[in-house]
N, C-alpha and C positions, 0 to 999 in steps of 0.2 A: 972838396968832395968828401974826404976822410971826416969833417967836424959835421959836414951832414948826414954823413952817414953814422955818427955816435948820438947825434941829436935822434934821427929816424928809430935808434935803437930803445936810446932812453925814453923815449913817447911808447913806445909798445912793450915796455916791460912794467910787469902786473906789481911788481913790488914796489915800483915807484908814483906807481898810482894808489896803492893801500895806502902809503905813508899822507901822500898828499890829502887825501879822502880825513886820514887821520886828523892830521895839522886842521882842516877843514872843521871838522866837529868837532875840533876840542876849541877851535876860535868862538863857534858858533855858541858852543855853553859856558864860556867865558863871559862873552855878551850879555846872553840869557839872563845868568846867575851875578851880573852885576846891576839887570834891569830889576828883573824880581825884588831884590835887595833893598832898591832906590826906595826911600819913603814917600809915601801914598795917600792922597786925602778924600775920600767918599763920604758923600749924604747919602743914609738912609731915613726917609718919611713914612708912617706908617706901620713905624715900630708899634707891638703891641704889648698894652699895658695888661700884666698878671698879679692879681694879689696872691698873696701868700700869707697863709695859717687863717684863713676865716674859719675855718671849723673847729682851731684850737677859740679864738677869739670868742666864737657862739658857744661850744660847748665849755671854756672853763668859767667863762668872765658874761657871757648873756649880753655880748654886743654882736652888730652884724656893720658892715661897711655901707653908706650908704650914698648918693650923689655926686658918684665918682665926676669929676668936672672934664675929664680927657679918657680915651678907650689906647690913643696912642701917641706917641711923641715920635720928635725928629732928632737925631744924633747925629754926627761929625765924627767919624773915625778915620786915625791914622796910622799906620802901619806897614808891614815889608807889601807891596802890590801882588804877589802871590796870595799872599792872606788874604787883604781886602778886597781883593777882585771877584775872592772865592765864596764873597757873602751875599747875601740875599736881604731885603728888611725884613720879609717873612719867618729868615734863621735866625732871627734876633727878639728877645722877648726881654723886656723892661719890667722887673718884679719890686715888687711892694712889698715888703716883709709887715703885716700889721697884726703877727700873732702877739708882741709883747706891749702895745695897746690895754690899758686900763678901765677909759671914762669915755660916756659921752663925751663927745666935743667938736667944733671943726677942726679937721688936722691937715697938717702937708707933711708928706715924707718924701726924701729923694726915692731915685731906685736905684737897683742896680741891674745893669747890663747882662744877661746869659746868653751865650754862645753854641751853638751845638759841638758835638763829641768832637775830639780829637782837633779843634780848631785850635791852635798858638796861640792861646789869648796873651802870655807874656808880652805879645810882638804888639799889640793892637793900644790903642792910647785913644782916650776921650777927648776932641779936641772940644765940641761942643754938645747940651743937651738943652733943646728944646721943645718945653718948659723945664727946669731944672726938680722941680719938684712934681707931686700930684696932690691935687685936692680933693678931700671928701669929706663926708660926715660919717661918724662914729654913732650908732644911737642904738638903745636900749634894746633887746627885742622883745616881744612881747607871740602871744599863741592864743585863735581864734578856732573855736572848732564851729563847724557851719554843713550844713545837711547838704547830700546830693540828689539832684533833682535832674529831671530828662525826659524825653519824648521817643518815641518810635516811629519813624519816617519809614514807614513801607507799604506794602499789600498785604494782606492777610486771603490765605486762599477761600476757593467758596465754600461755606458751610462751618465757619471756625468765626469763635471771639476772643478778643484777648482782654485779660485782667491786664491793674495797675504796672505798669514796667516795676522789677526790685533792682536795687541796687546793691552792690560788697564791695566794699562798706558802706553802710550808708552816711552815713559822716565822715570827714574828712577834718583834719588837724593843719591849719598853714599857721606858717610861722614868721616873721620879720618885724620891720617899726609900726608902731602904732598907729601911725600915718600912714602907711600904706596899706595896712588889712583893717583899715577900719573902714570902710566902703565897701567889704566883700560881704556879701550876702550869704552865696549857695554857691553852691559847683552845678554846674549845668551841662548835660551827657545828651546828646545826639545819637542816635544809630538806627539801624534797620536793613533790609532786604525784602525783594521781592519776591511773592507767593510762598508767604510763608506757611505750611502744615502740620508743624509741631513748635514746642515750647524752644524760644530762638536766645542762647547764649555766645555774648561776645564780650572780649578786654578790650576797651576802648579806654580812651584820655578824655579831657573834661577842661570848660572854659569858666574861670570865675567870673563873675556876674555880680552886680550893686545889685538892689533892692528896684530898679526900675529896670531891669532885664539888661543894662548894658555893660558890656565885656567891659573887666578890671586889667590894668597892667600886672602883669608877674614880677617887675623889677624888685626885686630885696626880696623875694617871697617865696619862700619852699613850704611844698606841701609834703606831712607824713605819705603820702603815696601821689606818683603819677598814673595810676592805671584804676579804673574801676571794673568789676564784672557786670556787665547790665543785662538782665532777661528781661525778656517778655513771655511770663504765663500766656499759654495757648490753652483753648477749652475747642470741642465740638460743640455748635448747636444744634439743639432740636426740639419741633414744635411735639409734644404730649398732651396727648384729650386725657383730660378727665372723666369720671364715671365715679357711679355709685352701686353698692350689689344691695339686691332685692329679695325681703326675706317676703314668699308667694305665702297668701293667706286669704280668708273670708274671700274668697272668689276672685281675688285679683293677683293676677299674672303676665310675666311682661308681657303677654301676647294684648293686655288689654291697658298696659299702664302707659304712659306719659311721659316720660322725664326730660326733664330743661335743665340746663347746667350754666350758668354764667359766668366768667367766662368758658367756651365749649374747651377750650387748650393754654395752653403756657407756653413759652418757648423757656428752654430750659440750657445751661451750658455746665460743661462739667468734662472730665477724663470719657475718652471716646469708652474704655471697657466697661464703663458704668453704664452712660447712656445708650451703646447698642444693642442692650436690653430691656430698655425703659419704654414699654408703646404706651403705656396708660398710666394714668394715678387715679387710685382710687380715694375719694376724699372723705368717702364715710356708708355706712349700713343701714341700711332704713324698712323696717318693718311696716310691709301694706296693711297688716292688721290695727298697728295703731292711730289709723285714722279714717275717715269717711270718704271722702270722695278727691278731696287735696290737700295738698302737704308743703311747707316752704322752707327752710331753713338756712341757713347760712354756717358754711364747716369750713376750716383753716385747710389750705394745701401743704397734706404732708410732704417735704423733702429730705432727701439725706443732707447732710452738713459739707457734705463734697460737693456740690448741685447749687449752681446760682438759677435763682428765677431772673430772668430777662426781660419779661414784663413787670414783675415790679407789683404786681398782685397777688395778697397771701392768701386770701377769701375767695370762695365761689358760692350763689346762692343757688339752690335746689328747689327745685319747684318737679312737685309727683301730682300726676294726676290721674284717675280711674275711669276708663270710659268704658262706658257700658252698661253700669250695674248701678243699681239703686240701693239708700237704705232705707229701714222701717224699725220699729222699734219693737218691740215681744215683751209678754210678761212669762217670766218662766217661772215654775212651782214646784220642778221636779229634781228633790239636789239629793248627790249621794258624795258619800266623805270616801276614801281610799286609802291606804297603807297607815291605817291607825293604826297606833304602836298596843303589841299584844298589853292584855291586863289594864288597856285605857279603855273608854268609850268616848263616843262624840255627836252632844246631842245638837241638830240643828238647830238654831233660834230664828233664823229668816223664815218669813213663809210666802215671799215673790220675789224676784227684780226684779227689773227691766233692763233690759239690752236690746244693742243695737244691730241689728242683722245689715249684712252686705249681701248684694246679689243678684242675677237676672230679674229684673220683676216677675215675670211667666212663674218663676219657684216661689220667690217671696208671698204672691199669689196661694199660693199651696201650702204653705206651712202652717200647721196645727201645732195646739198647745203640748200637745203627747208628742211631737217630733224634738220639745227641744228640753234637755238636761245639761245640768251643772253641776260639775263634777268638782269635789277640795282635794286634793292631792295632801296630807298630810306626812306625808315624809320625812320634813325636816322641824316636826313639833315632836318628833318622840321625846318621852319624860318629860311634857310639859303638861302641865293641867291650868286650867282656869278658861277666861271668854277671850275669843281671839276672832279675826278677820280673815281669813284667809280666799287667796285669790281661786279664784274658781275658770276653768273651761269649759267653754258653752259646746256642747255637743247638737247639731242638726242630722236627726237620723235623716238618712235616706232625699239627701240635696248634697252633694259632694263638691257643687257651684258656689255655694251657702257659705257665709262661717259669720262669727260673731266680732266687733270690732272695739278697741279699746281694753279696759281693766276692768273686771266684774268681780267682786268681791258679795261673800254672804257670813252673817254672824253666827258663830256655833261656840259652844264650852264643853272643853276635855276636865275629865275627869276618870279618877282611878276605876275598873270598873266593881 
């Protein structure tokens, strides 16, 4: 009873359970730290292959690596099992040192093994690498510069054109072996959005492209830039009639003229603040007095240098016609000279014309030889003397429907008086 009752004691006392708890975990990490210990042997597949110093290689020596024959290999590590346990193939990177590379050539180089931070690589031992080496080609580089080219895949909203897409830059600089950028043509740029209303800017990336539009590989190949800006100039359109202004003379007036325009309008694209001021063009001035009864000509459509024509027509032909009125022709006899310069004289030499009268028949009817005079304006002959032509205006008293049509000229000589 008394040794059971020391045994009952010693089970319910707390210090003899610390100890044992003790004794417990220190067996336990004894274990542990003898298993850890044990040496360990792991395959990682899918180790990844990294070069090293290509940009010293391109920039000192004008090589680039090329043909790499493996992206990754397989290693055999051995070491304390805490270590190897604690690795990944992922945390393992296989580097290529090929900055101290010379020449063309094909080459193999081993690699060697990196570890990420703080791993014990003292503890870790290579038992095997497969492939032991990498293969590549070494080859010369060479630089092709080749234009950026692209399209605009969208909408454009209603009442809008768009000019040529531009491009920033428009050339591009790629760089690698001969053999690889020699089949590159162009860069070729995609982009776009729907409903579009103004001029549409976007940074976009771009696909090399051979000479029969199909995508090039990028392997060995950098370009001086990855990113192009591509717009699309946006215009408003808008359809503008043409016209012509009308100088009223010898009886005709628009109420009785004619005019034809061919074509009657343009469609015209350009910056909306320009064109939503533009209802009309006028394409030229045409005086009813210098001609008879119709008139035809052909005049350029003036535009501003901001303003694309969208039809594609620079010319419109004008055709004037006078309805209503008749001509007849007159002999006049009655000329007087005007603003002769003082201390000159100016003796008439003509002694008729002929001209051509416009006008209602009913008046033409009625016009007598005393209705009609011809006047010289001499204004811009002061200080001239000698025989001269000078143009004359035919005056019809008393027909205000009436006038004279064409150039009438009569001969007269200034002289000192």
């Amino acid at each position: 009873m008394k040794k059971t009752s020391r045994m009952r004691n010693l089970y319910n006392n707390r210090i003899f359970w610390m100890v044992i708890s003790l004794l417990a975990s220190l067996a336990i990490w004894v274990y542990i730290t003898s298993v850890d210990s044990d040496e360990y042997k792991q395959t990682f597949r899918g180790v990844r292959v990294e070069l090293v110093g290509e940009e010293t290689l391109r920039e000192s020596k004008g090589l680039v690596v090329t043909d790499l024959d493996t992206n990754s290999v397989t290693v055999d590590l051995v070491g304390p099992r805490r270590v190897i346990a604690s690795l990944d193939a992922d945390d393992i990177v296989a580097q290529v040192d090929v900055s101290k590379l010379s020449q063309a050539a094909y080459t193999s180089l081993q690699y060697t093994l990196t570890y990420p931070d703080k791993t014990d690589t003292g503890s870790i031992q290579t038992a095997r690498k497969s492939p032991e080496t990498v293969n590549f080609m070494v080859s010369a580089q060479t630089s092709k510069t080749i234009q950026v080219r692209g399209s605009f895949e969208g909408q454009l909203g209603e009442g809008y054109t768009a000019e040529i897409p531009v491009f920033e830059p428009s050339t591009i600089t790629i760089y690698g072996p001969e053999a690889y950028i020699r089949d590159v043509s162009y860069a070729w740029v995609t982009f776009g959005k729907d409903n579009i209303e103004s001029t549409y800017t976007v940074d976009t990336g771009f696909t090399l492209m051979n000479q029969n539009g199909e995508e090039c590989s990028t392997t060995g190949i950098t370009c001086s830039t990855d990113v192009v800006t591509a717009t699309l100039p946006l215009l408003t359109k808008k359809e503008v009639l043409l016209s012509v202004d009308l100088i009223e003379g010898a009886g005709a007036t628009t109420k009785n003229t004619k005019v034809t325009i061919e074509p009657e309008s343009v469609t015209l694209a350009g910056d909306s603040s320009i064109l939503d001021g533009l209802n009309k063009i006028t394409i030229a001035t045409i005086d009813l007095t210098d001609f008879g009864r119709s008139f035809t000509d052909t005049y350029t459509i003036p535009l501003n240098d901001e303003i694309r024509n969208l039809t594609g027509i620079s010319e419109a032909t004008v055709t004037v016609e006078i309805v209503g009125l008749e001509t007849r022709n007159f002999t006049v006899k009655n000329f007087r000279c005007t603003n002769v310069a003082d201390g000159y004289e100016a003796e008439i030499i003509s002694e008729s014309i002929t001209v051509t009268l416009r006008g209602p028949a009913a008046q033409l009817d009625q016009i007598q030889p005393e209705n009609l005079q011809a006047v010289a304006d001499l204004i811009d002959y002061k200080g001239s003397t000698g025989a001269y032509m000078p143009e004359v205006k035919i005056y019809v008293d008393g027909f205000t429907d009436v006038g004279a049509i064409g150039e009438n000229n009569i001969s007269i000589e200034i002289r000192k008086a």
